[in-house]
mmJSON file of the N, C-alpha and C atoms, coordinates in Angstrom:
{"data_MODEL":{"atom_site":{
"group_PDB":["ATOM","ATOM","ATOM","ATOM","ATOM","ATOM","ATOM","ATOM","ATOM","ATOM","ATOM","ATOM","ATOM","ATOM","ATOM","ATOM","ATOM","ATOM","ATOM","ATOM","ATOM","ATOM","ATOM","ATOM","ATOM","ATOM","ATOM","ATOM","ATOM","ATOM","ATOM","ATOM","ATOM","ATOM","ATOM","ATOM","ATOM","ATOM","ATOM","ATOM","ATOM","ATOM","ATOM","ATOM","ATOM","ATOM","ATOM","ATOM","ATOM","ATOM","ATOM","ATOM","ATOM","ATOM","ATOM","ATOM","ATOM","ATOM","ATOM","ATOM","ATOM","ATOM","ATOM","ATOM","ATOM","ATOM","ATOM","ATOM","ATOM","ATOM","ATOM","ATOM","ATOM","ATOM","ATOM","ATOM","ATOM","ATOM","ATOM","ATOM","ATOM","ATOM","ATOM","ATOM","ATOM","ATOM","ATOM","ATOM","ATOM","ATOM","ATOM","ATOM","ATOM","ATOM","ATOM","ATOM","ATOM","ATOM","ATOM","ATOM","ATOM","ATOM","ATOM","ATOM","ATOM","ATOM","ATOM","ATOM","ATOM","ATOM","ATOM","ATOM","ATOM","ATOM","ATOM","ATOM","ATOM","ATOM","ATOM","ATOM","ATOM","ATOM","ATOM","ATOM","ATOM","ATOM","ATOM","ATOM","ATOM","ATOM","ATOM","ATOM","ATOM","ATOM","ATOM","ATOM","ATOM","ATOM","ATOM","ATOM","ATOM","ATOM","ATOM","ATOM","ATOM","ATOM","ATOM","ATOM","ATOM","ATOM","ATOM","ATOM","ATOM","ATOM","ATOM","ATOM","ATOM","ATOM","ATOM","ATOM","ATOM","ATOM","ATOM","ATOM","ATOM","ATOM","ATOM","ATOM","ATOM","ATOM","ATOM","ATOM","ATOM","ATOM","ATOM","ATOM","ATOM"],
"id":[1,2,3,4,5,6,7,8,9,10,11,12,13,14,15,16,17,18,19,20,21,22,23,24,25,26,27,28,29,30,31,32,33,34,35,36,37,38,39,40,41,42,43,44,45,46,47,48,49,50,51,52,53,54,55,56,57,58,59,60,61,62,63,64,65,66,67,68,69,70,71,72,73,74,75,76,77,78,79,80,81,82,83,84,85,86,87,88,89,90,91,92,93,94,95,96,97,98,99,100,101,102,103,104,105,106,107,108,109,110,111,112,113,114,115,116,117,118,119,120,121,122,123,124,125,126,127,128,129,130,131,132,133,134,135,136,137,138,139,140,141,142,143,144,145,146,147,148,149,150,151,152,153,154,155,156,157,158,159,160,161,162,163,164,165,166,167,168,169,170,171,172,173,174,175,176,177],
"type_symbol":["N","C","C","N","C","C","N","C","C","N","C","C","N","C","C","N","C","C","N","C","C","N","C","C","N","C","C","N","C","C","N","C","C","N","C","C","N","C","C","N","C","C","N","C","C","N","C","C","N","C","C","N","C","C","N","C","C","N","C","C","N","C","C","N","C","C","N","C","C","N","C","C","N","C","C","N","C","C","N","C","C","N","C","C","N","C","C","N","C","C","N","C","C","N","C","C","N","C","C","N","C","C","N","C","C","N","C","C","N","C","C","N","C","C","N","C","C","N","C","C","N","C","C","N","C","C","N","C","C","N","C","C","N","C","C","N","C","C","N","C","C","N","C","C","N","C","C","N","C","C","N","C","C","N","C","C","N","C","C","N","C","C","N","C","C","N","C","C","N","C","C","N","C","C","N","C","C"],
"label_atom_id":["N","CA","C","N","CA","C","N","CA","C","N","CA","C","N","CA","C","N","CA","C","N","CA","C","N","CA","C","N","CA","C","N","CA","C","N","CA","C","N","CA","C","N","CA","C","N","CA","C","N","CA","C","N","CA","C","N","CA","C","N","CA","C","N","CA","C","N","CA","C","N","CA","C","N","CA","C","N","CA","C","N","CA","C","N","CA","C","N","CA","C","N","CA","C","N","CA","C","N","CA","C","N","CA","C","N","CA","C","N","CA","C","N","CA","C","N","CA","C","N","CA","C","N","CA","C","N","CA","C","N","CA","C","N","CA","C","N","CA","C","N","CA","C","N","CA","C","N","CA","C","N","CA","C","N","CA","C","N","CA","C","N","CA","C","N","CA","C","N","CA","C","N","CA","C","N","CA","C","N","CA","C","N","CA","C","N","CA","C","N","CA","C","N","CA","C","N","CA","C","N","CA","C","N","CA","C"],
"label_alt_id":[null,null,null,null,null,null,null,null,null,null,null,null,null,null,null,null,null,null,null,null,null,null,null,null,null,null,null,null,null,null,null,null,null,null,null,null,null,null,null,null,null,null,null,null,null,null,null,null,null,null,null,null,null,null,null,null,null,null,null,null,null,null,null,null,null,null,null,null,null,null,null,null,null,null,null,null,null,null,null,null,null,null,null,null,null,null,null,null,null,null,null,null,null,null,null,null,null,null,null,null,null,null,null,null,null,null,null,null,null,null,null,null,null,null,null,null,null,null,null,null,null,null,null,null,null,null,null,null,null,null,null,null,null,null,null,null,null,null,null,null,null,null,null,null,null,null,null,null,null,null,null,null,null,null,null,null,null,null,null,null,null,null,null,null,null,null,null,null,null,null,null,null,null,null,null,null,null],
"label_comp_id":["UNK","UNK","UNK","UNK","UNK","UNK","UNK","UNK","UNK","UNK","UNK","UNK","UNK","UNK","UNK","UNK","UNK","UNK","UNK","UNK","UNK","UNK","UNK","UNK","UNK","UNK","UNK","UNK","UNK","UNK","UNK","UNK","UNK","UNK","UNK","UNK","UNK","UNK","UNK","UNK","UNK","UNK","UNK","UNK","UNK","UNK","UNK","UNK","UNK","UNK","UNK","UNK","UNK","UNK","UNK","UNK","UNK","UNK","UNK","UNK","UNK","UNK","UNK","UNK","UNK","UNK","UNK","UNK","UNK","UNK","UNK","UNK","UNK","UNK","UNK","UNK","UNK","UNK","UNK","UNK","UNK","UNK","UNK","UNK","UNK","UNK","UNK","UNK","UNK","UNK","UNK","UNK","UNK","UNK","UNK","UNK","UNK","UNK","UNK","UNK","UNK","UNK","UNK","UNK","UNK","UNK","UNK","UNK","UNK","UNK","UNK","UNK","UNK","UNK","UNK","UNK","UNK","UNK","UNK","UNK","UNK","UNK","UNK","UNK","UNK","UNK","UNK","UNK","UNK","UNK","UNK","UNK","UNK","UNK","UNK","UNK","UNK","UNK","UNK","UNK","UNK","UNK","UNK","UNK","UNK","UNK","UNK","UNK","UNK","UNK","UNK","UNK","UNK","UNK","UNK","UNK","UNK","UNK","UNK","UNK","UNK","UNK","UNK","UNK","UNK","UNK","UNK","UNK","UNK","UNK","UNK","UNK","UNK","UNK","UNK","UNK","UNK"],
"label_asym_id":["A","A","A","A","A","A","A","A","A","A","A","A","A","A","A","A","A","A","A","A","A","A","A","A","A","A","A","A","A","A","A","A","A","A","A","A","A","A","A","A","A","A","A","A","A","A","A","A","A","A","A","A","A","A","A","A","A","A","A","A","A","A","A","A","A","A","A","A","A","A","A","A","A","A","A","A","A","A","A","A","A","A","A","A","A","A","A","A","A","A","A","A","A","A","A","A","A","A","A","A","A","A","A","A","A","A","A","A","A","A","A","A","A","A","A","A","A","A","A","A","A","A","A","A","A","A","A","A","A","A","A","A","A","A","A","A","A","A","A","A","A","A","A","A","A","A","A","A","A","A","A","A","A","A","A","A","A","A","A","A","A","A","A","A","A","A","A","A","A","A","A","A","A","A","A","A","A"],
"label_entity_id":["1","1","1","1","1","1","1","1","1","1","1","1","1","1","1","1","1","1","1","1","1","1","1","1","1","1","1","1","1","1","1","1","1","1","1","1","1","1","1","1","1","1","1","1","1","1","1","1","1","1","1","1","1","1","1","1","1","1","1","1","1","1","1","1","1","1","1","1","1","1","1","1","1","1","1","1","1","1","1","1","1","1","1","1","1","1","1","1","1","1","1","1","1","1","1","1","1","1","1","1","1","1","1","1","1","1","1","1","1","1","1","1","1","1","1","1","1","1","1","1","1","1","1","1","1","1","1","1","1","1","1","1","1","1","1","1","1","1","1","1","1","1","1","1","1","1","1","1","1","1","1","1","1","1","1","1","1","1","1","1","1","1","1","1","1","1","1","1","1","1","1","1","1","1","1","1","1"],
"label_seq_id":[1,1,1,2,2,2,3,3,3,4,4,4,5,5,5,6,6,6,7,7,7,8,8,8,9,9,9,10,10,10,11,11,11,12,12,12,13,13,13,14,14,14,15,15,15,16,16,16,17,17,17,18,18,18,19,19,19,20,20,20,21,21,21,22,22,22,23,23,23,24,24,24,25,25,25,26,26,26,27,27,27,28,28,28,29,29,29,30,30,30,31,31,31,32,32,32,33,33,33,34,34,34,35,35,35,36,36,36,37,37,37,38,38,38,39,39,39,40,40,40,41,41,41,42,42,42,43,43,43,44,44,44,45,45,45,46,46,46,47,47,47,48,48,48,49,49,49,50,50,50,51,51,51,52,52,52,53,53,53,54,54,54,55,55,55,56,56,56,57,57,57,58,58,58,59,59,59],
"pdbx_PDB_ins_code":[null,null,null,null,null,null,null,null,null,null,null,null,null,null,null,null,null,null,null,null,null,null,null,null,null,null,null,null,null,null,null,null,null,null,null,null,null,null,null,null,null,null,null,null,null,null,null,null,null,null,null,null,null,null,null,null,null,null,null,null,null,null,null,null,null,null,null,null,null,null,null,null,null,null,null,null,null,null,null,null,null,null,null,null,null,null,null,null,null,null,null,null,null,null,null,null,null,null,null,null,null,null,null,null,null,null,null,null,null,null,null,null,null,null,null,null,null,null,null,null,null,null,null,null,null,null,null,null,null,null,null,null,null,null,null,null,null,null,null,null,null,null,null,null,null,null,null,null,null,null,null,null,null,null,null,null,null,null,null,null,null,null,null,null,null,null,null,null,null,null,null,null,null,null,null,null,null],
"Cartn_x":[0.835,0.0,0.878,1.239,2.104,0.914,1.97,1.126,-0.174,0.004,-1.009,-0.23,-1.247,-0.965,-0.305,0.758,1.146,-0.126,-0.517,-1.498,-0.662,-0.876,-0.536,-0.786,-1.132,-1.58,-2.839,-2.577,-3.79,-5.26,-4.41,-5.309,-6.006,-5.811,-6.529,-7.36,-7.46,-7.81,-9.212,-8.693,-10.001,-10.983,-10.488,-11.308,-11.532,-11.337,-11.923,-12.745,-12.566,-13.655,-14.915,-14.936,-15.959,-16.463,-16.167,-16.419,-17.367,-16.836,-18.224,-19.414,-19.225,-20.628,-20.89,-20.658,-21.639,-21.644,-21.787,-22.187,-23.301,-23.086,-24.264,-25.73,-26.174,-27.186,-27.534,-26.153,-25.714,-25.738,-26.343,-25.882,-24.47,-23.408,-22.042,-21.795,-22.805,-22.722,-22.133,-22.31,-21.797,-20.612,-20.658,-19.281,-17.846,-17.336,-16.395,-16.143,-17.625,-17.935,-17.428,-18.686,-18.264,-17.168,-16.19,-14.651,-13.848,-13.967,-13.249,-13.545,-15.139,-15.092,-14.596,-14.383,-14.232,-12.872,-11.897,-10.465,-10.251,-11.254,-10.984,-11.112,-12.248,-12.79,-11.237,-10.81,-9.456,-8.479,-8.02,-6.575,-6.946,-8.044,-8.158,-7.56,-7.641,-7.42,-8.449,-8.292,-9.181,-8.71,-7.368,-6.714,-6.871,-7.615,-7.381,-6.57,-6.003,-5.73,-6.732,-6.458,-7.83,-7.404,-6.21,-5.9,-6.558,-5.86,-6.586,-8.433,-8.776,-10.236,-10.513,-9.754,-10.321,-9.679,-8.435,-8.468,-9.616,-10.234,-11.143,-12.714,-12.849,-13.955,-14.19,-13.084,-12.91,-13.468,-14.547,-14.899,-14.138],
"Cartn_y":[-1.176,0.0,1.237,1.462,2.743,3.87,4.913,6.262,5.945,4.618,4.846,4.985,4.818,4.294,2.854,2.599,1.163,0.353,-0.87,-1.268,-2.778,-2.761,-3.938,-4.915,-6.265,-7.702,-7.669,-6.65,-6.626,-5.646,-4.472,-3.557,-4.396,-5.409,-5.532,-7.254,-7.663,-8.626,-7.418,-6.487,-5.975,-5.34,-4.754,-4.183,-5.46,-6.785,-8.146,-7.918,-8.416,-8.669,-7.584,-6.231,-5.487,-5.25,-5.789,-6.116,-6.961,-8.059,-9.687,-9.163,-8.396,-8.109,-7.08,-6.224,-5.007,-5.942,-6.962,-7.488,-8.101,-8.76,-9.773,-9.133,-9.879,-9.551,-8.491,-7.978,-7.244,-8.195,-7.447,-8.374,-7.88,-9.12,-9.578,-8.269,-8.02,-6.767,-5.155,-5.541,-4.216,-4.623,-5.755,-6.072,-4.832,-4.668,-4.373,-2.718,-2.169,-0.292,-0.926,-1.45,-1.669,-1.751,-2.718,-2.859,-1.486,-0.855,0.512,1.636,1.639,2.524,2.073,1.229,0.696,1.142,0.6,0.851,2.04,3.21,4.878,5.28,4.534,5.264,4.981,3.701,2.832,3.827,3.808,4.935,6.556,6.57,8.156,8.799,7.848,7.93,7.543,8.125,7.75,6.604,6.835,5.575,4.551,3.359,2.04,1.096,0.014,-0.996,-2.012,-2.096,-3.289,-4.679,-5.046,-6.192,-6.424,-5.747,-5.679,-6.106,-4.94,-5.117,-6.511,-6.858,-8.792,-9.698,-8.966,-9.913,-10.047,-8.603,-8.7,-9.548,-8.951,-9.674,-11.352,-11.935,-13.214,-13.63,-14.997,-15.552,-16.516],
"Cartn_z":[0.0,0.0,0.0,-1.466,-1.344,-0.491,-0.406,0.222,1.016,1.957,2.632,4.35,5.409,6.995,7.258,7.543,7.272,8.596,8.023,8.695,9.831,10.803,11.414,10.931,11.189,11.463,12.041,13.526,14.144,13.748,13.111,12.459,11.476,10.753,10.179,10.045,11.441,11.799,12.352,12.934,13.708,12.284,10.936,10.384,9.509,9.45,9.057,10.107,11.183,11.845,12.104,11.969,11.918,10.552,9.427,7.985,8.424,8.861,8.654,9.731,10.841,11.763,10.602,9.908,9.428,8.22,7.674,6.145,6.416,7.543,7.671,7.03,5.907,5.512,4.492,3.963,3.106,1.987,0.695,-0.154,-1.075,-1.624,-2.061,-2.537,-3.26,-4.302,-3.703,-2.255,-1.39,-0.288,-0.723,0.033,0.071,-1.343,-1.802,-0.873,-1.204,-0.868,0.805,1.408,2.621,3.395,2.991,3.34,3.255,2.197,1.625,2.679,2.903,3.874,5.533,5.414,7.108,6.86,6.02,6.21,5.547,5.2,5.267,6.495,7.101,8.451,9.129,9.359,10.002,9.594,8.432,8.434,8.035,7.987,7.851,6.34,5.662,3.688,2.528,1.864,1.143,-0.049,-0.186,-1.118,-0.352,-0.975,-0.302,-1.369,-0.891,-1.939,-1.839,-3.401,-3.656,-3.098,-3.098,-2.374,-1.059,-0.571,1.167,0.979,0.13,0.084,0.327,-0.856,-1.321,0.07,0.267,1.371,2.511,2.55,3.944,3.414,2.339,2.252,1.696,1.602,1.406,2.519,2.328,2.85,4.036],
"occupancy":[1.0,1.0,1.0,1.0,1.0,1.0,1.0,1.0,1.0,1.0,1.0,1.0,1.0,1.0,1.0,1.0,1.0,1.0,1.0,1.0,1.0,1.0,1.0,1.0,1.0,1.0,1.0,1.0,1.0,1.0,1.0,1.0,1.0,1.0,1.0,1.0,1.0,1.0,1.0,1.0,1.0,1.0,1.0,1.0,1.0,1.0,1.0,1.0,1.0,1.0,1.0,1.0,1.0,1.0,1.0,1.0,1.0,1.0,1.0,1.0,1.0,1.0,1.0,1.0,1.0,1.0,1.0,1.0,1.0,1.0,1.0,1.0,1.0,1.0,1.0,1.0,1.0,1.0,1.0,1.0,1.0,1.0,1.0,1.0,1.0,1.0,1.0,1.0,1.0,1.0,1.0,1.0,1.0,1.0,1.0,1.0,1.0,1.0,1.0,1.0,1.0,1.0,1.0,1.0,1.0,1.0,1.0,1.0,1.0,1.0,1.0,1.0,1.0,1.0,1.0,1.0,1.0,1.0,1.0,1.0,1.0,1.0,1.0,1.0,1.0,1.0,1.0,1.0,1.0,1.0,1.0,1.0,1.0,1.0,1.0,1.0,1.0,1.0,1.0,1.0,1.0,1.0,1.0,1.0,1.0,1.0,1.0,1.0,1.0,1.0,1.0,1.0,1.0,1.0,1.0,1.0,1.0,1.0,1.0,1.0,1.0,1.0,1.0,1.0,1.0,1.0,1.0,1.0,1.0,1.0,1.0,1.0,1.0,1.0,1.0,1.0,1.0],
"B_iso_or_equiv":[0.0,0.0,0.0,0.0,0.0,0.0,0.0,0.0,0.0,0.0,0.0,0.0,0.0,0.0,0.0,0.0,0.0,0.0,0.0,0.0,0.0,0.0,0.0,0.0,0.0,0.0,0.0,0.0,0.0,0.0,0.0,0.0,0.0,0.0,0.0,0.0,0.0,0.0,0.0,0.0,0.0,0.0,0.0,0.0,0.0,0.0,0.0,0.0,0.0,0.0,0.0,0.0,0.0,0.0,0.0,0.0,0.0,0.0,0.0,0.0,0.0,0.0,0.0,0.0,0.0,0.0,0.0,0.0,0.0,0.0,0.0,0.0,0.0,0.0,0.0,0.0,0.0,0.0,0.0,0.0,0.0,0.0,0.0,0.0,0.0,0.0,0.0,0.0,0.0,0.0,0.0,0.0,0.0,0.0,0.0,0.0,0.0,0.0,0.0,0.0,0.0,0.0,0.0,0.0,0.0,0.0,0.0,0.0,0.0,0.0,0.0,0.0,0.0,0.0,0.0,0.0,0.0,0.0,0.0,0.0,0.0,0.0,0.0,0.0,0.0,0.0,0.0,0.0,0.0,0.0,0.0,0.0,0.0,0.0,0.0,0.0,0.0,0.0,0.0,0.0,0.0,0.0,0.0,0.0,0.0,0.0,0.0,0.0,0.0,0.0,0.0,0.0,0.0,0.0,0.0,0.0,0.0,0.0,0.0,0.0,0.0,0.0,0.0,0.0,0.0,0.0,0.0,0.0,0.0,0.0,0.0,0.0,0.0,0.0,0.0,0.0,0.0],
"pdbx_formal_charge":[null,null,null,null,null,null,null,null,null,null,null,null,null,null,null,null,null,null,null,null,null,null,null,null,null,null,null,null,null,null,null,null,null,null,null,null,null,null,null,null,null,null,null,null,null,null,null,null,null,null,null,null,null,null,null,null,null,null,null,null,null,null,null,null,null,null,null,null,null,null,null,null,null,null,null,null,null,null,null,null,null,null,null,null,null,null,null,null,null,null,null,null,null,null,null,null,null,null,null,null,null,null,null,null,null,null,null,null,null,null,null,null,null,null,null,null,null,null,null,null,null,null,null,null,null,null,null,null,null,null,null,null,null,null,null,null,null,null,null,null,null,null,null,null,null,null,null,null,null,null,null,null,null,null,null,null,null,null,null,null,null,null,null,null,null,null,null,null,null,null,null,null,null,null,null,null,null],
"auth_seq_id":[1,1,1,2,2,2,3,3,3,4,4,4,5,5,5,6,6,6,7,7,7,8,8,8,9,9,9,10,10,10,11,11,11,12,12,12,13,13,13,14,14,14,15,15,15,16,16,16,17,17,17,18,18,18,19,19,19,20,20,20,21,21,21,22,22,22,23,23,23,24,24,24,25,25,25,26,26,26,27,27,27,28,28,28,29,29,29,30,30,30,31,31,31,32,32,32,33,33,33,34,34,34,35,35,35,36,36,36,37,37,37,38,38,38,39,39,39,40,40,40,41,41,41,42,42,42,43,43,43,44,44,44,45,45,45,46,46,46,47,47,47,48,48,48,49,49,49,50,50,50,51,51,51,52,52,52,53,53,53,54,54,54,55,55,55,56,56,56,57,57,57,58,58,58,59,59,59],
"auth_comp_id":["UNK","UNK","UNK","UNK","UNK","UNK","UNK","UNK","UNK","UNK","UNK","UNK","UNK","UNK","UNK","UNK","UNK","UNK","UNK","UNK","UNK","UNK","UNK","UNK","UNK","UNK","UNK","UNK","UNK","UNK","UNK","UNK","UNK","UNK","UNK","UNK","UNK","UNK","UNK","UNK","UNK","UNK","UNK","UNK","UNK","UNK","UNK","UNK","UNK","UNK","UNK","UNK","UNK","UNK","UNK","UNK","UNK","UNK","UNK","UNK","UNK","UNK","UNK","UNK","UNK","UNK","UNK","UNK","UNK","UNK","UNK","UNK","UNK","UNK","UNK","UNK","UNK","UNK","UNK","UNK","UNK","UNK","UNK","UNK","UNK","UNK","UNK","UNK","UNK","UNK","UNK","UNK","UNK","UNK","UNK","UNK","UNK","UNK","UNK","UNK","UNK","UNK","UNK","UNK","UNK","UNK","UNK","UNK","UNK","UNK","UNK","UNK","UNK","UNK","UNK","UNK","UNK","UNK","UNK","UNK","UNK","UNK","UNK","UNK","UNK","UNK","UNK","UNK","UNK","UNK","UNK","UNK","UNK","UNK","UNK","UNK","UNK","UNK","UNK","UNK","UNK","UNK","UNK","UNK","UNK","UNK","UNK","UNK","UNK","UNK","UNK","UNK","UNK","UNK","UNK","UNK","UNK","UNK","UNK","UNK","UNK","UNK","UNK","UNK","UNK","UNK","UNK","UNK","UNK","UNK","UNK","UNK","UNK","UNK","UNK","UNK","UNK"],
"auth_asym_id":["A","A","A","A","A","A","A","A","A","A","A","A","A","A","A","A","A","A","A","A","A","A","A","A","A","A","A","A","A","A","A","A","A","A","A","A","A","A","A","A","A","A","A","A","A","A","A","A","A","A","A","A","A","A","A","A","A","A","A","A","A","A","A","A","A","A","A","A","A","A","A","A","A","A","A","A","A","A","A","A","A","A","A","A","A","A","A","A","A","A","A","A","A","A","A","A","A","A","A","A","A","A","A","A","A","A","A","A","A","A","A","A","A","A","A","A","A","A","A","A","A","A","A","A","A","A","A","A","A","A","A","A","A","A","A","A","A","A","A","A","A","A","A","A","A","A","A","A","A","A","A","A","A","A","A","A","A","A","A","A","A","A","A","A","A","A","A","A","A","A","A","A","A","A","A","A","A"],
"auth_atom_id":["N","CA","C","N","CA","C","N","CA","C","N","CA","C","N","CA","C","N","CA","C","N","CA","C","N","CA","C","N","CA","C","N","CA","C","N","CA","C","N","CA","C","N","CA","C","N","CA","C","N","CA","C","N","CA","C","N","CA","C","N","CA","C","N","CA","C","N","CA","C","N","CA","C","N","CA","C","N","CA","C","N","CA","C","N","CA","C","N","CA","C","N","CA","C","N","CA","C","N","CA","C","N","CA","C","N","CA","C","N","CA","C","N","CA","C","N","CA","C","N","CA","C","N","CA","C","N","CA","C","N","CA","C","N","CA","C","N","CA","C","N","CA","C","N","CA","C","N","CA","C","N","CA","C","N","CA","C","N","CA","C","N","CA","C","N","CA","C","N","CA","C","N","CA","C","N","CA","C","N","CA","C","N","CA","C","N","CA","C","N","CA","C","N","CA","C","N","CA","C","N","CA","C","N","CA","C"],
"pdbx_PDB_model_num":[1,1,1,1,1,1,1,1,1,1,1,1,1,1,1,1,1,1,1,1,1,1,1,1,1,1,1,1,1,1,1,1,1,1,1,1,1,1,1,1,1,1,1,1,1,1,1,1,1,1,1,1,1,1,1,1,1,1,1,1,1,1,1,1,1,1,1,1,1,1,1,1,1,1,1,1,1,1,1,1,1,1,1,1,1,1,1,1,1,1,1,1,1,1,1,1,1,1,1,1,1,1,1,1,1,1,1,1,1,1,1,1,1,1,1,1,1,1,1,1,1,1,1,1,1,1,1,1,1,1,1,1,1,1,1,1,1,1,1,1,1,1,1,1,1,1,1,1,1,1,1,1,1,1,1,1,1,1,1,1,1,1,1,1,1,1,1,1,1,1,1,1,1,1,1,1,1]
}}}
C-alpha cells in the first residue's frame, strides 16, 4: 500500500472482523464499498488498496 498508513496484522484482523458483523445480511454486491469505507474510516485515507479489500472480504 504505497502512500497509505502502514497497517498492522492486528489492524486488520479488527477491520476483518468489523467487515463480517456489518455485512451480515448485506448483499455480495456491497461487500467491496463496505470494506473501503471501514479501512478509510481505520486509516483516515481515502486511497485504499484493492488487495486488502479482497483480502477482507474473502470468505
Amino acid at each position: 500500500m504505497a502512500n497509505s498508513k502502514s497497517l498492522s496484522a492486528l489492524d486488520v484482523e479488527i477491520i476483518k472482523s468489523a467487515f463480517h458483523k456489518e455485512a451480515q445480511g448485506l448483499p455480495e454486491s456491497q461487500w467491496r464499498e463496505l470494506a473501503a469505507q471501514l479501512i478509510q474510516t481505520f486509516t483516515g485515507l481515502s486511497a485504499v488498496d484493492p488487495q486488502l479489500v479482497e483480502w477482507i472480504i474473502r470468505k
